[in-house]
Backbone atoms as SQL, in Angstrom:
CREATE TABLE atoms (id INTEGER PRIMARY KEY, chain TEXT, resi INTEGER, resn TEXT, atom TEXT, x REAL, y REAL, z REAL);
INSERT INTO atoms VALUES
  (1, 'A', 1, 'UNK', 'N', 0.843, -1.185, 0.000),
  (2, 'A', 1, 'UNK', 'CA', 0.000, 0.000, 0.000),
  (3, 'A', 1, 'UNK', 'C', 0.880, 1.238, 0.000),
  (4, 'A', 2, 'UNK', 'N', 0.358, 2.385, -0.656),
  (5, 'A', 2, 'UNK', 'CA', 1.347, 3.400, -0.848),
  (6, 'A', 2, 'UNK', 'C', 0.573, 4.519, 0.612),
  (7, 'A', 3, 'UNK', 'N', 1.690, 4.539, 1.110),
  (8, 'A', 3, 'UNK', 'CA', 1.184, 5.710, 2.665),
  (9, 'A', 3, 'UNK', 'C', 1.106, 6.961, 2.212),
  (10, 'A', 4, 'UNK', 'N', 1.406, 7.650, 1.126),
  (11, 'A', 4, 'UNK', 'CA', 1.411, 8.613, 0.230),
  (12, 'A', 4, 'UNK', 'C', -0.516, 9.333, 0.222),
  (13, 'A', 5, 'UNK', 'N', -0.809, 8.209, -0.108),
  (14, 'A', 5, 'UNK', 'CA', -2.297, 8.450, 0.085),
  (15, 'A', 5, 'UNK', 'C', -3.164, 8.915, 1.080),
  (16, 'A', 6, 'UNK', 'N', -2.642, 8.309, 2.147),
  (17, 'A', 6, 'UNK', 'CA', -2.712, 8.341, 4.348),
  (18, 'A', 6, 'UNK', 'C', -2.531, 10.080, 4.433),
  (19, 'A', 7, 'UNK', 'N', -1.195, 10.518, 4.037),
  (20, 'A', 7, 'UNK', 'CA', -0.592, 11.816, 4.775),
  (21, 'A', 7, 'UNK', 'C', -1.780, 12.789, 4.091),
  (22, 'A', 8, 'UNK', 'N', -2.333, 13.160, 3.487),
  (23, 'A', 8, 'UNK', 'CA', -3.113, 14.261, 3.271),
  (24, 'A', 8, 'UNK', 'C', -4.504, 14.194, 4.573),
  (25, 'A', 9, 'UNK', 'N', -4.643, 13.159, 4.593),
  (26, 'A', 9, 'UNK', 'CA', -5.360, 13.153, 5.506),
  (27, 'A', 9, 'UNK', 'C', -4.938, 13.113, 7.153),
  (28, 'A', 10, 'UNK', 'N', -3.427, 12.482, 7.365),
  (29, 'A', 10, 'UNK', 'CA', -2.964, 12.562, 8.443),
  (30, 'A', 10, 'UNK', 'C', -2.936, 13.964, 8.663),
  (31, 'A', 11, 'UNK', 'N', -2.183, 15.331, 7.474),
  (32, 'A', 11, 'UNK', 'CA', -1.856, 16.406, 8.201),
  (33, 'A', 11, 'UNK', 'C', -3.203, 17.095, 8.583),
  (34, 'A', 12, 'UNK', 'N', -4.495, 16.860, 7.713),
  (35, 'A', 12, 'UNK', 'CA', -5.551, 17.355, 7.823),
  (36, 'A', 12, 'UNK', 'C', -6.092, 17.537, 9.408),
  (37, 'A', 13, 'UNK', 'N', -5.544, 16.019, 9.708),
  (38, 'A', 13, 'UNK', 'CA', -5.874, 15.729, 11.688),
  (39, 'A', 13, 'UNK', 'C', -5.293, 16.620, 12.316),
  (40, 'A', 14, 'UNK', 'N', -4.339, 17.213, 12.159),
  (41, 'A', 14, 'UNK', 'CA', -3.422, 18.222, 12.313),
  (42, 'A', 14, 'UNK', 'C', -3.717, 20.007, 12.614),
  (43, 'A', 15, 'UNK', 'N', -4.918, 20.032, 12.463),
  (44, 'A', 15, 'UNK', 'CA', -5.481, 21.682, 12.022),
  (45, 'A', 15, 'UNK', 'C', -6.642, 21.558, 12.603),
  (46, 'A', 16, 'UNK', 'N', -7.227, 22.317, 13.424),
  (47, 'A', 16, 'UNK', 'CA', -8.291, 22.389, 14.426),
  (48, 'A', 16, 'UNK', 'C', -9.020, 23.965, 13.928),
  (49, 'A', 17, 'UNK', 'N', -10.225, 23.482, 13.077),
  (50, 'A', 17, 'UNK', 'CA', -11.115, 24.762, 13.008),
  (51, 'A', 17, 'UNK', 'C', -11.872, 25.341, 13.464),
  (52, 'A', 18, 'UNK', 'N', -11.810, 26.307, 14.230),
  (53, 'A', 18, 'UNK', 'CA', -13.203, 26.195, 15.217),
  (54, 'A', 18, 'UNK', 'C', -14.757, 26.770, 14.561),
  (55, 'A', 19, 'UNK', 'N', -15.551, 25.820, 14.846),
  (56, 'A', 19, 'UNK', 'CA', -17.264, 26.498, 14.073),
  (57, 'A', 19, 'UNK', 'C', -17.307, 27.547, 14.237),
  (58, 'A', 20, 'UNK', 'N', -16.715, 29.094, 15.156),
  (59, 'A', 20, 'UNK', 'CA', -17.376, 30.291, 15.359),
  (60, 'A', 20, 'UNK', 'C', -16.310, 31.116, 14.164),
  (61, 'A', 21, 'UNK', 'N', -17.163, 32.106, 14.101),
  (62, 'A', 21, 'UNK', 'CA', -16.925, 33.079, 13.364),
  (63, 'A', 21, 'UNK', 'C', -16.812, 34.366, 13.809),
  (64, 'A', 22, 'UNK', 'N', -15.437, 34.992, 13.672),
  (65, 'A', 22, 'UNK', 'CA', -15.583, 36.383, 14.578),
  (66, 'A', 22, 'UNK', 'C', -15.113, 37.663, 13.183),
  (67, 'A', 23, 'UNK', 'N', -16.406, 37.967, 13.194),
  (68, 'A', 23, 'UNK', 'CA', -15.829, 39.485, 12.111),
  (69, 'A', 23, 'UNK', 'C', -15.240, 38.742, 10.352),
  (70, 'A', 24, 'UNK', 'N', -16.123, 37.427, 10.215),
  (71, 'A', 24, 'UNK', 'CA', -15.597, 36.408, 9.093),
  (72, 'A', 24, 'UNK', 'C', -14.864, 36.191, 9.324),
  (73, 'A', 25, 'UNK', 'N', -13.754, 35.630, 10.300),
  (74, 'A', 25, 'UNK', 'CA', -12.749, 34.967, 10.381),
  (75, 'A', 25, 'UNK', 'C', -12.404, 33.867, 11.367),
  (76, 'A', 26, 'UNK', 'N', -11.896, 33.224, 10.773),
  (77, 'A', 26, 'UNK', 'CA', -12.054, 31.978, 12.037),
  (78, 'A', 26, 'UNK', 'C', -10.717, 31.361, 12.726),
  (79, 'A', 27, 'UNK', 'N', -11.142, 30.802, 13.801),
  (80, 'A', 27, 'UNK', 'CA', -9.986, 30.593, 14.813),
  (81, 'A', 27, 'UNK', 'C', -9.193, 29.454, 14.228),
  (82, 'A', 28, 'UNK', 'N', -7.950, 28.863, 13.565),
  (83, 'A', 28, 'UNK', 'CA', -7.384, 27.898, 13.584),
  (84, 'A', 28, 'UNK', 'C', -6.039, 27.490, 14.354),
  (85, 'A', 29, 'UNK', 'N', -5.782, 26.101, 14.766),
  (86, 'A', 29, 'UNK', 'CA', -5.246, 25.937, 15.513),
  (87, 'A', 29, 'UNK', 'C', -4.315, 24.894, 14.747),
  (88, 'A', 30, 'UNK', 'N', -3.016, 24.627, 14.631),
  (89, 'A', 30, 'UNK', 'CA', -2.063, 23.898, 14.147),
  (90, 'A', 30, 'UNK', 'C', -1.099, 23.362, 15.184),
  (91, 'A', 31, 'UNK', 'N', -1.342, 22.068, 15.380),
  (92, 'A', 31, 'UNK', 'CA', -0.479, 21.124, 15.965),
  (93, 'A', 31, 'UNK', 'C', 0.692, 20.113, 15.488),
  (94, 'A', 32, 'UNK', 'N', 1.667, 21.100, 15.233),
  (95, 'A', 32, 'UNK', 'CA', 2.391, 20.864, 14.433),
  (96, 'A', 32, 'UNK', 'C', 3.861, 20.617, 15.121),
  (97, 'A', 33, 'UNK', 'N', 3.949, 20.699, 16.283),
  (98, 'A', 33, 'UNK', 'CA', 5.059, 20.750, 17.127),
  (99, 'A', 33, 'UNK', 'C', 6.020, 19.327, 16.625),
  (100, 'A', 34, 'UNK', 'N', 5.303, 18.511, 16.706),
  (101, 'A', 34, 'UNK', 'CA', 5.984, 17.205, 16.518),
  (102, 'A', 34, 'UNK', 'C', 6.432, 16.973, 14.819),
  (103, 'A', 35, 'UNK', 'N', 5.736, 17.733, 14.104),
  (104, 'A', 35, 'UNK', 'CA', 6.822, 17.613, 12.496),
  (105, 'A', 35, 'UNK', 'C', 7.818, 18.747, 12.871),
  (106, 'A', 36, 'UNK', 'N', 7.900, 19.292, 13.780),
  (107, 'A', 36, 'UNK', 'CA', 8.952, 20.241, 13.799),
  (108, 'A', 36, 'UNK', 'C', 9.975, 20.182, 14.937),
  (109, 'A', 37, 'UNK', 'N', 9.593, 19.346, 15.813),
  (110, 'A', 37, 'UNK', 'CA', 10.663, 18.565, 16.292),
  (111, 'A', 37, 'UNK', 'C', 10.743, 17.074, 17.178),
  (112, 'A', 38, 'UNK', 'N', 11.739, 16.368, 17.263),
  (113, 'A', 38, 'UNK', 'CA', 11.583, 14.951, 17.956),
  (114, 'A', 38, 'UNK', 'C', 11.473, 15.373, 18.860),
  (115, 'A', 39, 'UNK', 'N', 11.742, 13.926, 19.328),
  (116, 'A', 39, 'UNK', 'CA', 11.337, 13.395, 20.869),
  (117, 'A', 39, 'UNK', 'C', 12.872, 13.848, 21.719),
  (118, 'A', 40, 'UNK', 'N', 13.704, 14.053, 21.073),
  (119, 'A', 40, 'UNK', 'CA', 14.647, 14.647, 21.915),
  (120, 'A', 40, 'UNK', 'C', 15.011, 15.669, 22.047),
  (121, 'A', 41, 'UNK', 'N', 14.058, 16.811, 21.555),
  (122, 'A', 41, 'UNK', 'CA', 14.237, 18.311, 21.270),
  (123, 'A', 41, 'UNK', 'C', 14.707, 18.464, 19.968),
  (124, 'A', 42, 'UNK', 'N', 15.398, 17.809, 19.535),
  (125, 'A', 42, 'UNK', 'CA', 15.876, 18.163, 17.907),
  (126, 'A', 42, 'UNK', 'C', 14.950, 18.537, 17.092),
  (127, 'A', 43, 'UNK', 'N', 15.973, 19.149, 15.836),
  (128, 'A', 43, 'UNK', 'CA', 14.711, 19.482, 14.899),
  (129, 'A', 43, 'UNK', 'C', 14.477, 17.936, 14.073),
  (130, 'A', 44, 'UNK', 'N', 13.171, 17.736, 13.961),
  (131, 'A', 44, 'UNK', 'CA', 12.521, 16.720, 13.094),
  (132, 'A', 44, 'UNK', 'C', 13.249, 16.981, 11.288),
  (133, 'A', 45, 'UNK', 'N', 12.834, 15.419, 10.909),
  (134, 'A', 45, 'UNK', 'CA', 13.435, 15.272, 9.202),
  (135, 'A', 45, 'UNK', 'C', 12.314, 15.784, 8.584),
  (136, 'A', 46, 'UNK', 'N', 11.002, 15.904, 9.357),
  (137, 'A', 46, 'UNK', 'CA', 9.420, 15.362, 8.528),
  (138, 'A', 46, 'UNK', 'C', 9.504, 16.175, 7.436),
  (139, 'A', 47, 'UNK', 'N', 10.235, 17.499, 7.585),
  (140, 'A', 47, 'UNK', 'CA', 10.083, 18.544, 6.124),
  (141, 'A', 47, 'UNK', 'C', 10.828, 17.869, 5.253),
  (142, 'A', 48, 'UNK', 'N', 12.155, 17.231, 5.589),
  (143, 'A', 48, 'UNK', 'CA', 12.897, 17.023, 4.291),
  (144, 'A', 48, 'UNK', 'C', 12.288, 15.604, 3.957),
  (145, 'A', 49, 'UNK', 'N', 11.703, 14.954, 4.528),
  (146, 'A', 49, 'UNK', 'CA', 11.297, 13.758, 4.000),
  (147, 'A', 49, 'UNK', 'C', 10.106, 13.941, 2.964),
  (148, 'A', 50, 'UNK', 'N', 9.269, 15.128, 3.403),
  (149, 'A', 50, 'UNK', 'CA', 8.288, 15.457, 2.303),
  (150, 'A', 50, 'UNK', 'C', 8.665, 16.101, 1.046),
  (151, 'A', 51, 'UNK', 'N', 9.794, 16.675, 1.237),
  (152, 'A', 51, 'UNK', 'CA', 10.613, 17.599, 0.583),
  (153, 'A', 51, 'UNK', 'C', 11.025, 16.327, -0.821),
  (154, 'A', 52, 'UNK', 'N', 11.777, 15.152, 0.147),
  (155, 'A', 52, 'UNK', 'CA', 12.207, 13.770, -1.094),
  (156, 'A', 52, 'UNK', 'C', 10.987, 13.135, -1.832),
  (157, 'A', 53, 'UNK', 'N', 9.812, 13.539, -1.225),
  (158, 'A', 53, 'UNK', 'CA', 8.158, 12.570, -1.245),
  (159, 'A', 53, 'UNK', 'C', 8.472, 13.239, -3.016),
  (160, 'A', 54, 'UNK', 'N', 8.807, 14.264, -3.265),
  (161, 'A', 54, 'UNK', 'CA', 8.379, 15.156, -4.719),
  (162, 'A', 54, 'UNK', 'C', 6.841, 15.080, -5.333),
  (163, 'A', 55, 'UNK', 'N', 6.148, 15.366, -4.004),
  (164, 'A', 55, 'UNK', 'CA', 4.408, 15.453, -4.433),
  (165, 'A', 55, 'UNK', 'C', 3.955, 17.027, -3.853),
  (166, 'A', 56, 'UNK', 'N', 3.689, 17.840, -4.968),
  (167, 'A', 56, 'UNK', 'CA', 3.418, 19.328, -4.831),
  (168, 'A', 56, 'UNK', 'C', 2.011, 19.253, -4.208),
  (169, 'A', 57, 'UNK', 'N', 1.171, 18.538, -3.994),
  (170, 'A', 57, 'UNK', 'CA', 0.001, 18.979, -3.226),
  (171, 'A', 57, 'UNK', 'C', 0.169, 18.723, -2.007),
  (172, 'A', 58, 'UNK', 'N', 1.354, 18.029, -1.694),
  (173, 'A', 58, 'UNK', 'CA', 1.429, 17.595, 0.106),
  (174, 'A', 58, 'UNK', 'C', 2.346, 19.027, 0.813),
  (175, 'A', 59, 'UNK', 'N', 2.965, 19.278, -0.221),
  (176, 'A', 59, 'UNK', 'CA', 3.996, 20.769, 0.264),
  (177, 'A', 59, 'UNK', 'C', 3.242, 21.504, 0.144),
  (178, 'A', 60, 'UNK', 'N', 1.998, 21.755, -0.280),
  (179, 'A', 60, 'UNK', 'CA', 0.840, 22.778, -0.286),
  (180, 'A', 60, 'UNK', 'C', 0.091, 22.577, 0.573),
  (181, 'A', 61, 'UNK', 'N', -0.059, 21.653, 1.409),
  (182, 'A', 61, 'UNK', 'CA', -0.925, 21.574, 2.527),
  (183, 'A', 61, 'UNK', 'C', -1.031, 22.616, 3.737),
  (184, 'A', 62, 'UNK', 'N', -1.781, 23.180, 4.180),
  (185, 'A', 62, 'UNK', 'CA', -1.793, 24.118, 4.946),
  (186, 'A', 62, 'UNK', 'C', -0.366, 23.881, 6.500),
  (187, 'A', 63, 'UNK', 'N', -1.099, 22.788, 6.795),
  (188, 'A', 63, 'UNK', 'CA', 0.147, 22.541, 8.031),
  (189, 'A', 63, 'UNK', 'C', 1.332, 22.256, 7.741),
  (190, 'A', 64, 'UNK', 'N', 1.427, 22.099, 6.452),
  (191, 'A', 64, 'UNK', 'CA', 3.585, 22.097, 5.921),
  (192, 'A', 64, 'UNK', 'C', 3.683, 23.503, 5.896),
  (193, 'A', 65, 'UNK', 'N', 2.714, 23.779, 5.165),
  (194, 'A', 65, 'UNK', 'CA', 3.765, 24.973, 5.052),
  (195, 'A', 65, 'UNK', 'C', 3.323, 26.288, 6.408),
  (196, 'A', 66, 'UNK', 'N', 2.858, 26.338, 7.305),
  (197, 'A', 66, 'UNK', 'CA', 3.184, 26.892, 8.742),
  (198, 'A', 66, 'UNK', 'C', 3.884, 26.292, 8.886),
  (199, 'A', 67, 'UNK', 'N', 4.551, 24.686, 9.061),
  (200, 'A', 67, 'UNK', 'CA', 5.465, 24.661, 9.876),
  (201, 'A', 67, 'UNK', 'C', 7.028, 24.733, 9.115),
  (202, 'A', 68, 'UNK', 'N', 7.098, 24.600, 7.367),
  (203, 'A', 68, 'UNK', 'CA', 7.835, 25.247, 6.808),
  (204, 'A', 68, 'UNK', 'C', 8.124, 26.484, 7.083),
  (205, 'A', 69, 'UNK', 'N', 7.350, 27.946, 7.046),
  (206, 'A', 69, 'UNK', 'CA', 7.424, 28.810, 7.713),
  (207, 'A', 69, 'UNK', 'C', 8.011, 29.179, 8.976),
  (208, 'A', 70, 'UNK', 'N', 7.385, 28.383, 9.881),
  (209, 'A', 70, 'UNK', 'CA', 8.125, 28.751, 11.319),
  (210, 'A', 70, 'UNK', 'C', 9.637, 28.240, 11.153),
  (211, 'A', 71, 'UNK', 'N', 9.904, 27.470, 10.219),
  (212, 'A', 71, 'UNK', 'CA', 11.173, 26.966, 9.802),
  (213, 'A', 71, 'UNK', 'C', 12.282, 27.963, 10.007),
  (214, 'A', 72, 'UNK', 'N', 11.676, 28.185, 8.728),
  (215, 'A', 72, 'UNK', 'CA', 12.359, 29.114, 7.875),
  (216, 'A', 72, 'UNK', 'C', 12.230, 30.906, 8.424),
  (217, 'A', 73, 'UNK', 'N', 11.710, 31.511, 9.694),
  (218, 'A', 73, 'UNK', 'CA', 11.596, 32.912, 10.099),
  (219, 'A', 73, 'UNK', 'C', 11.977, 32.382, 11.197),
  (220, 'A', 74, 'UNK', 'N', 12.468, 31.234, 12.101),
  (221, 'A', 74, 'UNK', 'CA', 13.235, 31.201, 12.716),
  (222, 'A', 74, 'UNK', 'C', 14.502, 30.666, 13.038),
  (223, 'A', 75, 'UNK', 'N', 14.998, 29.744, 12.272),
  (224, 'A', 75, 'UNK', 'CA', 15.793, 28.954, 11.819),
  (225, 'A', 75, 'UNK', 'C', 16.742, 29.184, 10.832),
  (226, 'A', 76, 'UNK', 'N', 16.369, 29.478, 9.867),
  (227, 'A', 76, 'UNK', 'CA', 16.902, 28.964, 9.011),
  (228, 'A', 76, 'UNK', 'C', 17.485, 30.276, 7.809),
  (229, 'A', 77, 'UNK', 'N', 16.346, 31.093, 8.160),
  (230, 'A', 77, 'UNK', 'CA', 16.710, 32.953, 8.001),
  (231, 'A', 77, 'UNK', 'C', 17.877, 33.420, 8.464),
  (232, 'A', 78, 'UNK', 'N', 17.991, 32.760, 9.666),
  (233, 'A', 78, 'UNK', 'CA', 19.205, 33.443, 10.628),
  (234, 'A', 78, 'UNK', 'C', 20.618, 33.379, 9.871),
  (235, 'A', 79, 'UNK', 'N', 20.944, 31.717, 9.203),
  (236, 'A', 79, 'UNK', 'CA', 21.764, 30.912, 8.862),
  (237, 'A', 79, 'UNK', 'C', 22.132, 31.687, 7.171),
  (238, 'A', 80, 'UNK', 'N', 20.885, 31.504, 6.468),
  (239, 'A', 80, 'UNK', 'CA', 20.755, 32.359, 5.278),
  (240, 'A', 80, 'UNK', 'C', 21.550, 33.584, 5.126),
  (241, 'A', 81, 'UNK', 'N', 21.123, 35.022, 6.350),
  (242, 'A', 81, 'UNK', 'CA', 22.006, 36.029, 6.245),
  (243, 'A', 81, 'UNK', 'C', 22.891, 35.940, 6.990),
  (244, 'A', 82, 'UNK', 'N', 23.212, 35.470, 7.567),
  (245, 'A', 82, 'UNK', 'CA', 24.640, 35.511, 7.920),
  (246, 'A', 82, 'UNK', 'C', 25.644, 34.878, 6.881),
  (247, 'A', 83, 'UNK', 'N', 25.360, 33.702, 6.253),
  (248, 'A', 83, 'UNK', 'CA', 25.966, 33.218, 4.724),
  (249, 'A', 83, 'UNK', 'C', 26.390, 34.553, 3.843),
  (250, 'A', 84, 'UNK', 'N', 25.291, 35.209, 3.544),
  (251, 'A', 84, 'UNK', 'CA', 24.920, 35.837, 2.235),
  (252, 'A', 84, 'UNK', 'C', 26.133, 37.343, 3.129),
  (253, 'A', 85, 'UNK', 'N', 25.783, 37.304, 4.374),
  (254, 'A', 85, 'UNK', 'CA', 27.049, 38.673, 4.868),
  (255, 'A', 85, 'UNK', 'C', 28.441, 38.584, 4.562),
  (256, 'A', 86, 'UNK', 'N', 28.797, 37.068, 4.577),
  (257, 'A', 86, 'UNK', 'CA', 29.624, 36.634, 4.884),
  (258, 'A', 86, 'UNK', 'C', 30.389, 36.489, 3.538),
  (259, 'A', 87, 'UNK', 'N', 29.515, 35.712, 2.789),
  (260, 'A', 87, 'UNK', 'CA', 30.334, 36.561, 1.034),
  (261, 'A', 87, 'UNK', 'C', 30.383, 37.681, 0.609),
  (262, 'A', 88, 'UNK', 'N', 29.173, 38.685, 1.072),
  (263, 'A', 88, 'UNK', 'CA', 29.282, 40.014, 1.104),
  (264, 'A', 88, 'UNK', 'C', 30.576, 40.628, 1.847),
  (265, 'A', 89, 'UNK', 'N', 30.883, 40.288, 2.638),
  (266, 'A', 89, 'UNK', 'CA', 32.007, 40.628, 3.467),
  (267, 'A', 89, 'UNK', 'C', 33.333, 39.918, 2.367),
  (268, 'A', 90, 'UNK', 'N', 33.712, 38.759, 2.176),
  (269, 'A', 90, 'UNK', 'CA', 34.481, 38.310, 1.305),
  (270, 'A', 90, 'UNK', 'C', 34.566, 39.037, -0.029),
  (271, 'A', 91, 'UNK', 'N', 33.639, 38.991, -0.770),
  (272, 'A', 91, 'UNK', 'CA', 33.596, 39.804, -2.136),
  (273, 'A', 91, 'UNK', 'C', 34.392, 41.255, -2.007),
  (274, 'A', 92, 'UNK', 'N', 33.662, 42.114, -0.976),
  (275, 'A', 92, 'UNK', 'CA', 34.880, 43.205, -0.716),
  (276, 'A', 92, 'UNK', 'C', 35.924, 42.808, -0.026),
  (277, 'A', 93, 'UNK', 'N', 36.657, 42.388, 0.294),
  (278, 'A', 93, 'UNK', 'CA', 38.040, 41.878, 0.271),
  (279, 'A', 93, 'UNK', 'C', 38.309, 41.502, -0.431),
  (280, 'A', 94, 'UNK', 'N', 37.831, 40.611, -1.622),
  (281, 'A', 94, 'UNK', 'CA', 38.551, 40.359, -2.850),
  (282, 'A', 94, 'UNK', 'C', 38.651, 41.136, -3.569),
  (283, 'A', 95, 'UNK', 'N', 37.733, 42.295, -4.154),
  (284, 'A', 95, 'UNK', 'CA', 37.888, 43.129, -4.697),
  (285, 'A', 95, 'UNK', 'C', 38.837, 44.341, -4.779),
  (286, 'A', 96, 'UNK', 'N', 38.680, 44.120, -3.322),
  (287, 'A', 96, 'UNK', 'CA', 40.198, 45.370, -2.605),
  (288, 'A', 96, 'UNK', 'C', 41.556, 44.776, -3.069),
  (289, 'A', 97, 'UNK', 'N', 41.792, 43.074, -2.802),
  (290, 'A', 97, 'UNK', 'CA', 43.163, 43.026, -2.900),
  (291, 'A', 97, 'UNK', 'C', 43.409, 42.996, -5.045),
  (292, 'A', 98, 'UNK', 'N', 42.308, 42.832, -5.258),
  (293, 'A', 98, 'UNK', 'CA', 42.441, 42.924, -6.586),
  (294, 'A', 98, 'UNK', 'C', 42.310, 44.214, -7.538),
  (295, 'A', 99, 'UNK', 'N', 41.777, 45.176, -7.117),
  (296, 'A', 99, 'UNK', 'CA', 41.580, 46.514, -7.687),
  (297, 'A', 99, 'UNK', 'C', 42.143, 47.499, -7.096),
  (298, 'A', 100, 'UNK', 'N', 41.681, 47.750, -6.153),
  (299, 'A', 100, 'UNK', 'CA', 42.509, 48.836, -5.075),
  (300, 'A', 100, 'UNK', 'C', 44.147, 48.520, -4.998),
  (301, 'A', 101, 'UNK', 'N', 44.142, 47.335, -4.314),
  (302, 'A', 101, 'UNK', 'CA', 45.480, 47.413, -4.091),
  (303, 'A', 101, 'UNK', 'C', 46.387, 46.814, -5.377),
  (304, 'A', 102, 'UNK', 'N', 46.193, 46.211, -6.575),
  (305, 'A', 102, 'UNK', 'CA', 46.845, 46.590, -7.753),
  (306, 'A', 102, 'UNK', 'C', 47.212, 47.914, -8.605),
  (307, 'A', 103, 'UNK', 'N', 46.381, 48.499, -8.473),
  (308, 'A', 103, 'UNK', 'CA', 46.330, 50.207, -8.982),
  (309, 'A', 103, 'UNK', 'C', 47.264, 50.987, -8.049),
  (310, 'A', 104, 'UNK', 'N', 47.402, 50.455, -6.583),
  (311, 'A', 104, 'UNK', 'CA', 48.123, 51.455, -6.272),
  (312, 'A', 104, 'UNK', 'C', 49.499, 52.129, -6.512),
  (313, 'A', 105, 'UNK', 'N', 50.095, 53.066, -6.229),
  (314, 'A', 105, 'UNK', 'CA', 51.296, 54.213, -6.638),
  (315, 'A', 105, 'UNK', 'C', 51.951, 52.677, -6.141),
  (316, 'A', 106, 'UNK', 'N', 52.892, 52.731, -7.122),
  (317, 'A', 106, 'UNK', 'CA', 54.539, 52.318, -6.827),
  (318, 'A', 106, 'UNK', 'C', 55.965, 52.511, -6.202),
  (319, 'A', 107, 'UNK', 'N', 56.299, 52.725, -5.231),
  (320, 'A', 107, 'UNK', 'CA', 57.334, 53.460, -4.349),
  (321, 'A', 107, 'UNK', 'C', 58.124, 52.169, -4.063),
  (322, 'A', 108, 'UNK', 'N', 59.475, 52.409, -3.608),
  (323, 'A', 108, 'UNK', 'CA', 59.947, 51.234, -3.247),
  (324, 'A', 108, 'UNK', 'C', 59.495, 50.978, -1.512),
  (325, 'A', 109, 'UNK', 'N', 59.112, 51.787, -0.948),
  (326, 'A', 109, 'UNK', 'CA', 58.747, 51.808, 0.419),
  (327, 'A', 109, 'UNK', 'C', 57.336, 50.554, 0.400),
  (328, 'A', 110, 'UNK', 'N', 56.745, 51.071, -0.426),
  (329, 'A', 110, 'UNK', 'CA', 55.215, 50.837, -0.477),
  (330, 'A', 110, 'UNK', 'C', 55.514, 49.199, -0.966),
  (331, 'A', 111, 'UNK', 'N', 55.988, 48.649, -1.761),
  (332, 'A', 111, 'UNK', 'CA', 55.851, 47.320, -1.800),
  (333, 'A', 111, 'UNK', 'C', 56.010, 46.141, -1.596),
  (334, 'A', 112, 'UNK', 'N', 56.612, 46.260, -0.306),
  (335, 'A', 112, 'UNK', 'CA', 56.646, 45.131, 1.154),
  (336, 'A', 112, 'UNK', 'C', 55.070, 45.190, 1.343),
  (337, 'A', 113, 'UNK', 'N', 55.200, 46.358, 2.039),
  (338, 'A', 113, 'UNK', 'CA', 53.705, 46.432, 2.475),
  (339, 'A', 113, 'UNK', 'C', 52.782, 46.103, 1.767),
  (340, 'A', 114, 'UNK', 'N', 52.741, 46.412, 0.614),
  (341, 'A', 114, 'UNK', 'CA', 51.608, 46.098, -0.556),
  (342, 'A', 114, 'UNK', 'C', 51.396, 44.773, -1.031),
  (343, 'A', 115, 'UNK', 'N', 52.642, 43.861, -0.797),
  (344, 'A', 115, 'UNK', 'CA', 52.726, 42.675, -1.096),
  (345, 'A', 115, 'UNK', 'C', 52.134, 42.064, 0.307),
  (346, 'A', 116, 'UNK', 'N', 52.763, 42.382, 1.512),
  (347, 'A', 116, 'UNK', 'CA', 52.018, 41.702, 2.355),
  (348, 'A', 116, 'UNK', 'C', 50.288, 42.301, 2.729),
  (349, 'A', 117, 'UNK', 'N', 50.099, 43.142, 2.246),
  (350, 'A', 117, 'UNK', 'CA', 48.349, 43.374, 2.405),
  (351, 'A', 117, 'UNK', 'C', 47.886, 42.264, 1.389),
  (352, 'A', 118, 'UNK', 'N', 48.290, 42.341, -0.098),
  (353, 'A', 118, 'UNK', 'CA', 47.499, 41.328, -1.276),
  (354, 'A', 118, 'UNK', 'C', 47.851, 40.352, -0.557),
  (355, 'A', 119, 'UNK', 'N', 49.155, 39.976, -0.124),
  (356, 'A', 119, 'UNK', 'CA', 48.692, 38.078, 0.523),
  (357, 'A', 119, 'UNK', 'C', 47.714, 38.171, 1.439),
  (358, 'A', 120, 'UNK', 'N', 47.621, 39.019, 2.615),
  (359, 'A', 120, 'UNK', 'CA', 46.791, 38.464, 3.775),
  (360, 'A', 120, 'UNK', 'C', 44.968, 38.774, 3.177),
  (361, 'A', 121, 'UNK', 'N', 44.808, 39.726, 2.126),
  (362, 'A', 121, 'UNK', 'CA', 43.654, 39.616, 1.098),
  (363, 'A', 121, 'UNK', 'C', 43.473, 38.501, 0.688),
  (364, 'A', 122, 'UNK', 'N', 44.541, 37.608, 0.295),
  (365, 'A', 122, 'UNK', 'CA', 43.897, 36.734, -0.548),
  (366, 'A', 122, 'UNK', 'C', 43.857, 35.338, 0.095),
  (367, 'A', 123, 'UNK', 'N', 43.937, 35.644, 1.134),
  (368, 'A', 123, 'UNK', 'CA', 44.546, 34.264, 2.246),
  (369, 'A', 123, 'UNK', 'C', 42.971, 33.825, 2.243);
């Protein structure tokens, strides 16, 4: 039997609607703690395992993607910019030991120094 079939309805168990209506909008509740982490505090696989499933209506399900979300605005955002600073930060240093400090004036004073700035640039 393919369990593929099961999970749309498993995450469905998952989402608590309540009958009232306040101002057209309604109360929902997502119990989602446990695809988002084990039994030992860790973070859970359940996203990347749905992630390998490669079935676009199960990653569209309302409770993946809140708990994709909470993922990803707390987790995983953090990891993202600090990456993306971090080549940002690299890129200008490469650029420096490659533009700036090639162009610069020629003196005989100046190119110890100039040689040891481009190495520790390019280190």
């Amino acid at each position: 039997a393919d369990a593929s079939n099961l999970l749309w309805p498993l995450l469905d168990g998952l989402i608590w609607r309540s009958r009232v209506t306040v101002a057209g909008q309604r109360r929902v509740n997502y119990y989602v703690k446990h695809l988002m982490q084990d039994g030992e505090g860790k973070m859970n696989k359940a996203l990347e395992w749905l992630a390998e499933n490669n079935d676009p209506k199960i990653i569209c399900h309302p409770a993946v993607v809140m708990f994709s979300d909470v993922f990803w605005g707390q987790l995983a955002n953090k990891y993202f910019l600090i990456g993306r600073l971090y080549f940002l930060f690299m890129l200008v240093v490469f650029l420096s030991s490659q533009s700036i400090l090639k162009n610069h004036e020629e003196n005989e004073k100046d190119t110890e120094q100039k040689y040891i700035a481009t190495f520790a640039c390019r280190l």
